[in-house]
C-alpha positions as CSV (number, residue, x, y, z in Angstrom):
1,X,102.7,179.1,128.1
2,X,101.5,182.6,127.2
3,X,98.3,184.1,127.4
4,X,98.1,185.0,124.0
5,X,99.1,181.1,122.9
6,X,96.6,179.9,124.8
7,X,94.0,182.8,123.5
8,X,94.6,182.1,120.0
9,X,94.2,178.3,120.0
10,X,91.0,178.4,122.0
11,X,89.9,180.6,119.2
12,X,91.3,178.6,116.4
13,X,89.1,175.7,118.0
14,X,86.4,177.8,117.9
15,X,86.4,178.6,114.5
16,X,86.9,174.6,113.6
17,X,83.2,173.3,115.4
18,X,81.6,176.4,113.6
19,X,82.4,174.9,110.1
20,X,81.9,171.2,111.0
21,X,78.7,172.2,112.3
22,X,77.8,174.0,108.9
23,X,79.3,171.6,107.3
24,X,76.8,169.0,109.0
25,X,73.9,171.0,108.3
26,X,74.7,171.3,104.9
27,X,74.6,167.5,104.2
28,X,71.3,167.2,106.3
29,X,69.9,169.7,103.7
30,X,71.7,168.1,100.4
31,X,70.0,164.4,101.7
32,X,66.6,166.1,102.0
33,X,66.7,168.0,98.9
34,X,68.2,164.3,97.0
35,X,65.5,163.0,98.7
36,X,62.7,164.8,97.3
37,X,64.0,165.1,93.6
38,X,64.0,161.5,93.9
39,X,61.9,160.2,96.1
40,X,58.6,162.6,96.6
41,X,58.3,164.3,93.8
42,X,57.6,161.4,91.5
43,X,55.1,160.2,93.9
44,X,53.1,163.4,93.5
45,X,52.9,163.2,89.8
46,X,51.7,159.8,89.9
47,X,49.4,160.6,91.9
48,X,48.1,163.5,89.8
49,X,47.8,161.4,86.8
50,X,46.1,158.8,88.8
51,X,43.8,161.3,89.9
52,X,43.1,163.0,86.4
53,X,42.7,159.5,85.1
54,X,40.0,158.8,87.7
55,X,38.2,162.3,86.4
56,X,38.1,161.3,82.7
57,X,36.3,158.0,83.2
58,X,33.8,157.6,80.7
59,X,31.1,154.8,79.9
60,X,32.7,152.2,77.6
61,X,35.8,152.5,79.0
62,X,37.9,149.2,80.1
63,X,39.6,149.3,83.5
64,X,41.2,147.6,86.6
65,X,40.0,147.7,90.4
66,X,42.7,147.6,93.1
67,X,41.2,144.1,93.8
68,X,42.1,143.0,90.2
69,X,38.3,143.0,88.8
70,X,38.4,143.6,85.5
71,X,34.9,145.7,84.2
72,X,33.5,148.1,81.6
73,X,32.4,150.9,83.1
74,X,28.7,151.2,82.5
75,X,27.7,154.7,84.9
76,X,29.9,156.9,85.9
77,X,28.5,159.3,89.5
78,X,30.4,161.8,91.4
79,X,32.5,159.2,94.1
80,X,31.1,155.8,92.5
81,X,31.1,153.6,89.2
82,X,28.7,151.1,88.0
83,X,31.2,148.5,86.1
84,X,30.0,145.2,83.9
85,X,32.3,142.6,84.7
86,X,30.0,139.9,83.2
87,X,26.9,139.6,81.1
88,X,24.3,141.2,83.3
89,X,26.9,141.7,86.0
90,X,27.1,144.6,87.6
91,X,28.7,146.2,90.5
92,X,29.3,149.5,91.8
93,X,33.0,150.7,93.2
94,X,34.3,153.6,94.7
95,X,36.2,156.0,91.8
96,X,39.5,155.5,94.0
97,X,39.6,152.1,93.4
98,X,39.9,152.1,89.7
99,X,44.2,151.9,89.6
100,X,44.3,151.1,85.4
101,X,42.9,151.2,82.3
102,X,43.5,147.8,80.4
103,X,41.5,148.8,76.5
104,X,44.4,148.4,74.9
105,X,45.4,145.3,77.2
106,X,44.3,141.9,75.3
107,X,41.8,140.1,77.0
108,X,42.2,136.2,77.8
């Protein structure tokens, strides 16, 4: 075998793990980007709107507790809320527990 055989298949073989590597990181890049169209980035908004939600709370308004206690909210304090859940019941949660507002929600 020649030398310049042998010269130009080592550099064809070169030139073959340089594009499977780019290639390669190409998909790592495509899955991350799917990834966060899909997966992330709806996550933020909710939480956004959750979190704009939790800002507009208002006395009289109707809402849900992550624990599933259902209120009016009564007060309304920088980190806290003062809910009626009952006649003459009344408990205070944290603001980040309130997940849902259920006013237009019929009542059993």
């Amino acid at each position: 075998m020649k030398f310049s055989t042998l010269f130009l298949q080592t550099a064809a073989g070169g030139n073959a793990q340089a594009g499977g590597s780019m290639g390669f990181l190409l998909m790592i890049i495509l899955i991350f980007v799917v990834m966060w169209l899909f997966m992330i980035r709806p996550q933020q908004k909710k939480q956004k709107e959750v979190e704009k939600f939790r800002q507009g709370l208002k006395k009289g308004d109707k809402v849900v507790t992550i624990g599933g206690i259902y209120g009016t909210v009564v007060e309304v304090k920088e980190k806290t809320l003062l809910l009626e859940v009952d006649q003459n019941v009344k408990i205070k949660v944290d603001k980040s527990s309130v997940v849902n507002d259920f006013s237009d929600a019929q009542q059993a």
